[in-house]
C-alpha positions, 0 to 999 in steps of 0.5 A: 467598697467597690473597686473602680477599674484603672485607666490602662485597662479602659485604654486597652478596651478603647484601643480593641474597639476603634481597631475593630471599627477599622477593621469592619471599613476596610474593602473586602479583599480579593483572592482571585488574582488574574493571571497575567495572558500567555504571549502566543508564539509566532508561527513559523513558516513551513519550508516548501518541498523541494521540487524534483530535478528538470530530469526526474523520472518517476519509477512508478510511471515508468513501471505502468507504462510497461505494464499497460503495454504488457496487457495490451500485448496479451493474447486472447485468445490462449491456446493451452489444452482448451482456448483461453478468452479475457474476460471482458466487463462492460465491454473491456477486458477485465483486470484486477490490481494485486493488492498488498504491492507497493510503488515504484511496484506495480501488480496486475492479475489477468483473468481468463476463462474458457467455454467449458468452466475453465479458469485462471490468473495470469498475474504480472509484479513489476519492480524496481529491482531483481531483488525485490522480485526475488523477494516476492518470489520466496514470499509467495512461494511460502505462502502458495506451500501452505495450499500445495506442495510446490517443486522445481520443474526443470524444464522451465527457467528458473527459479520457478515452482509448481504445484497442484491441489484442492485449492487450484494449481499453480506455477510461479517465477521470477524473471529479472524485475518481474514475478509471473504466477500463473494460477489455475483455479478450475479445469474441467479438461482430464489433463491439467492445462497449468504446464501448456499455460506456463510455457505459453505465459513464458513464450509471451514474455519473452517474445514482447519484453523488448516491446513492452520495456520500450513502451514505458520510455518512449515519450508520452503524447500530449493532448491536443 
């Protein structure tokens, strides 16, 4: 005797069946949700740099000034032991920045040779104040001790420093604002000429600092 299946169980298979009918109808659903766009920030406006007042005066310019004077007020010839020349490039007297200064700073080196092989650098550091002169003084006098044993010369102004060795001779100070070094690098003479050469650095300095300081305030010329 067979057994006939009852009627809740066919409903259940029909139900089963029509849901996966439906199931199969529905649209593939999409998992790739765009995101909404990110709204840019407006720029903001750059403040313009305040302009200097009517009166400002650049210590820089000021600085260049008088040491564009000052190199035009250097004689050449030197006499020191030997003649000292500049020497000359493409028909001007040569000079050389000193690298390593910073503005309002400014640092100029002077070359000068003689006919016998000679030569040497008279370098000039201008600055804005005693204090960062005297700085420069105490850092080259630590650097130049590395080379040469440096001492005080009383015959000359101080502070200053002089020195002599296998890598040139030496002699340094500071003067208010200013560092002077003057550096021998070769002398062929049997006496050295780096004394001679310090106190005719000094002599110059001090007979044209009222023309070179008043160089850099006198008004500049316009062209035309």
């Amino acid at each position: 005797m067979n057994a006939t299946p009852s009627r809740p169980g066919r409903l259940s298979l029909l139900a089963l069946i029509v849901l996966m009918v439906l199931a199969g109808c529905r649209p593939p659903v999409d998992f790739h949700i765009t995101p909404s766009p990110t709204p840019t920030p407006e720029p903001s406006a750059t403040p313009s740099p305040t302009p200097p007042p009517a009166d400002f005066v650049d210590p820089y310019e000021v600085n260049l000034g008088i040491m564009e004077r000052l190199i035009e007020l250097l004689p050449d010839p030197l006499p020191a032991v030997e003649e000292w020349k500049r020497v000359n490039g493409s028909g001007e007297a040569e000079v050389r920045n000193i690298r390593g200064i910073r503005r309002p700073a400014i640092g100029r080196a002077i070359p000068y040779t003689t006919q016998q092989g000679s030569s040497m650098l008279l370098n000039f550091i201008i600055f804005s104040d005693e204090a960062a002169a005297a700085a420069e003084f105490e850092r080259k006098h630590g650097l130049r001790s590395a080379d040469v044993d440096l001492e005080e010369d009383a015959a000359f102004r101080t502070p200053n420093a002089f020195g002599s060795g296998l890598y040139g001779s030496f002699a340094l100070f500071q003067i208010d604002n200013y560092f002077v070094e003057v550096y021998v690098e070769i002398f062929t003479t049997s006496v050295s000429p780096l004394a001679a050469l310090a106190t005719e650095a000094l002599r110059f300095f001090e007979r044209n600092r009222a023309d070179f300081e008043t160089a850099a305030s006198e008004p500049a010329e316009e062209d035309g």
